[in-house]
KEKE-3310 file (N, C-alpha, C; in steps of 0.2 Angstrom, whole numbers, plus 5000, padded with zeros to 4 digits):
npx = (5423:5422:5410:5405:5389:5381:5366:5360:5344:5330:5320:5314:5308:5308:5322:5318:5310:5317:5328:5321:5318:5330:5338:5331:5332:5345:5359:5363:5370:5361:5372:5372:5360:5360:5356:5353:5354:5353:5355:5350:5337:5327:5328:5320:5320:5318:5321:5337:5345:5353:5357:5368:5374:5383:5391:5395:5403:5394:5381:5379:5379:5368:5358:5358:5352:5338:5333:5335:5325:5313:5316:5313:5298:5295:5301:5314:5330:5345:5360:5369:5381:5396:5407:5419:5430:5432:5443:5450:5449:5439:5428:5426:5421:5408:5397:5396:5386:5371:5359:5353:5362:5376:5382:5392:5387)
npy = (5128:5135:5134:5135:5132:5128:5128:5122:5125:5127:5139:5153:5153:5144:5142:5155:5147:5137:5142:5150:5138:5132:5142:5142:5130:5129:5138:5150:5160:5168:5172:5176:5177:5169:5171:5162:5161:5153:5166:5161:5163:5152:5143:5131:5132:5134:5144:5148:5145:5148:5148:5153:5149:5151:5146:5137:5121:5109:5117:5120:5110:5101:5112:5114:5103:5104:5114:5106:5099:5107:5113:5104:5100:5111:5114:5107:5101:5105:5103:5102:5107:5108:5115:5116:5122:5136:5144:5160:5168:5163:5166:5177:5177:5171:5180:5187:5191:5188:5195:5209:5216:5212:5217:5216:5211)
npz = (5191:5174:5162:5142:5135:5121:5112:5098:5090:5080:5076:5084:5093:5101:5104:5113:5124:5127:5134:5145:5152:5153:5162:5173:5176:5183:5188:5177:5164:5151:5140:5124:5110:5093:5076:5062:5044:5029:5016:5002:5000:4994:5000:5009:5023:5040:5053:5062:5076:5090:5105:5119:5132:5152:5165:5180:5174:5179:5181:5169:5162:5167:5162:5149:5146:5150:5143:5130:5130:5136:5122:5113:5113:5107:5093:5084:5089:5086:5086:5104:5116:5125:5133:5142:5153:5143:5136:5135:5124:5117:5126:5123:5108:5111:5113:5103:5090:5076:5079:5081:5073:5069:5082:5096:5109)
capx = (5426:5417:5410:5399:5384:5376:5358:5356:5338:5328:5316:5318:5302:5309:5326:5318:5306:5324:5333:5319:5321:5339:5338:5327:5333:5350:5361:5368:5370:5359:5375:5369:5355:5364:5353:5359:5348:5356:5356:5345:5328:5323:5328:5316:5323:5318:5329:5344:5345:5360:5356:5374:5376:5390:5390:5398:5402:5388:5377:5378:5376:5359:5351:5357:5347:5331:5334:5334:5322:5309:5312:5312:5294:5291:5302:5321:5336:5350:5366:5369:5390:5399:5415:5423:5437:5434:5451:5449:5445:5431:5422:5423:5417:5400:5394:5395:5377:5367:5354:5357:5367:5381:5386:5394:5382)
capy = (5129:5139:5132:5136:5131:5129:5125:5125:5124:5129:5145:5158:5153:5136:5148:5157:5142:5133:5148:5150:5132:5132:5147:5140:5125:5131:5145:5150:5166:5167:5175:5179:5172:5170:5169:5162:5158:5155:5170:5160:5161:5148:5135:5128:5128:5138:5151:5142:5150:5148:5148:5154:5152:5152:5143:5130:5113:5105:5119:5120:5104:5105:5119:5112:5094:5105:5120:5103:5095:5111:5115:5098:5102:5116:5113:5103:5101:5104:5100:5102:5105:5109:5119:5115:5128:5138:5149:5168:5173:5157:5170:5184:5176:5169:5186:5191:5188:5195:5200:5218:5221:5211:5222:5212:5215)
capz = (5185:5172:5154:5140:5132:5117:5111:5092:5088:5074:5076:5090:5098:5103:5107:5119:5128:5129:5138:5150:5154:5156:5166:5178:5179:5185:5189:5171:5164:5145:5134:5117:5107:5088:5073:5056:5039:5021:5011:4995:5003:4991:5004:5014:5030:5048:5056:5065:5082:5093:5111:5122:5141:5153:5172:5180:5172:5180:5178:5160:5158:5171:5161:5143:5146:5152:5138:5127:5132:5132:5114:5107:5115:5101:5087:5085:5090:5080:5091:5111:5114:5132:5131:5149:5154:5140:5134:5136:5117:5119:5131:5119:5105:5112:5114:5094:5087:5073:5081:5083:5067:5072:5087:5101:5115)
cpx = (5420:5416:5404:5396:5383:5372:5357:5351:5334:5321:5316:5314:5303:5317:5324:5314:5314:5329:5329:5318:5327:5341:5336:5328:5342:5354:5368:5365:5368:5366:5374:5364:5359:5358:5356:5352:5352:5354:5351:5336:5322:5324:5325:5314:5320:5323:5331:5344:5350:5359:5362:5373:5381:5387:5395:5398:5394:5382:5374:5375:5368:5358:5351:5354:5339:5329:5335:5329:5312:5310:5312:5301:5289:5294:5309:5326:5342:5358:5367:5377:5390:5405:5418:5429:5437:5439:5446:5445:5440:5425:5419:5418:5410:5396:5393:5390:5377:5361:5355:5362:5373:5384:5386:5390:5386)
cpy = (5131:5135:5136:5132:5132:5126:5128:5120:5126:5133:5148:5156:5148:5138:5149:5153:5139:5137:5148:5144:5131:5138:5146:5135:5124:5136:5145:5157:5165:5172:5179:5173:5172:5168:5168:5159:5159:5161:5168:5157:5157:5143:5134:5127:5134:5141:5145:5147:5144:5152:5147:5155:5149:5149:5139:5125:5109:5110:5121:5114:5102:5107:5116:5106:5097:5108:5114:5101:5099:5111:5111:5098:5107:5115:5107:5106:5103:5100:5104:5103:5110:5113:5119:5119:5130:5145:5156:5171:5170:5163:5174:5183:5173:5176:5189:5187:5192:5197:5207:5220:5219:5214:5214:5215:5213)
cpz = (5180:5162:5151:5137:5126:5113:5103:5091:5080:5077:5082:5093:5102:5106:5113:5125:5133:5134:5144:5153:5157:5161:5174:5181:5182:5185:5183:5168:5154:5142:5128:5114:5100:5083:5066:5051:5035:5018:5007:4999:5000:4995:5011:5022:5036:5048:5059:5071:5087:5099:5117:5129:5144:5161:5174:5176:5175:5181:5175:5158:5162:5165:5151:5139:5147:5149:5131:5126:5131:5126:5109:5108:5109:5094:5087:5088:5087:5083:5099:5112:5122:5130:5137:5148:5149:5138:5132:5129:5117:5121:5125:5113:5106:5113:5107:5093:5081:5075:5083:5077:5069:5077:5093:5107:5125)
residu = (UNK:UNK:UNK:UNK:UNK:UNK:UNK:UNK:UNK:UNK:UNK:UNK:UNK:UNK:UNK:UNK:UNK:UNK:UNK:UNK:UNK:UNK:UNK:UNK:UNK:UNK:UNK:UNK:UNK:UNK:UNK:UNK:UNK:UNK:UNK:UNK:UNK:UNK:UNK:UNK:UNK:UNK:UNK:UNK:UNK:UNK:UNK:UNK:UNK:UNK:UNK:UNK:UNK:UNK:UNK:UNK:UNK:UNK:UNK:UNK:UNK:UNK:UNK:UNK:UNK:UNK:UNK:UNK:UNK:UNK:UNK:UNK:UNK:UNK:UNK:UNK:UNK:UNK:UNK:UNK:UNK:UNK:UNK:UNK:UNK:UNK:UNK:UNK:UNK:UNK:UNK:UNK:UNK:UNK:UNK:UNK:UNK:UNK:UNK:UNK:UNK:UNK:UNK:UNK:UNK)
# end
């Protein structure tokens, strides 16, 4: 049974630590990396980076304990979430990022 992932973190560096953790630490397929930042650059805050994979139930949940667990390592967490048996258009939209100009890759 197939689900997704997803690892929001704060800066891409802690992103891609987390992926290559979760990648390694079970058989999941990295989706899209997402990245979001407010508009008003006066606010303080890190990139938001949104870390999307796809595998079995229990190997999503594997790789998104070890892809947590790396990037609390380098920066934060923000939230961790499962999507068990995700519905048809679920798939399509984990693929839209901005990275790349919003193109769905």
């Amino acid at each position: 049974m197939e689900a997704i992932g997803i690892l929001e973190v704060y800066g891409l560096t802690a992103a891609l630590v987390a992926g290559d953790a979760a990648a390694k630490a079970a058989r999941v397929t990295i989706e899209a990396i997402d990245t979001n930042r407010p508009k008003n650059s006066d606010i303080p805050i890190p990139l938001v980076v949104a870390l999307k994979i796809k595998g079995s139930i229990s190997d999503v949940e594997v790789a998104l304990e070890a892809g947590e667990k790396a990037a609390k390592k380098v920066s934060d967490v923000i939230v961790k979430h499962i999507i068990p048996r995700p519905y048809e258009d679920t798939n399509l939209m984990i693929k839209i990022n901005r990275i790349g100009k919003n193109k769905i890759i």
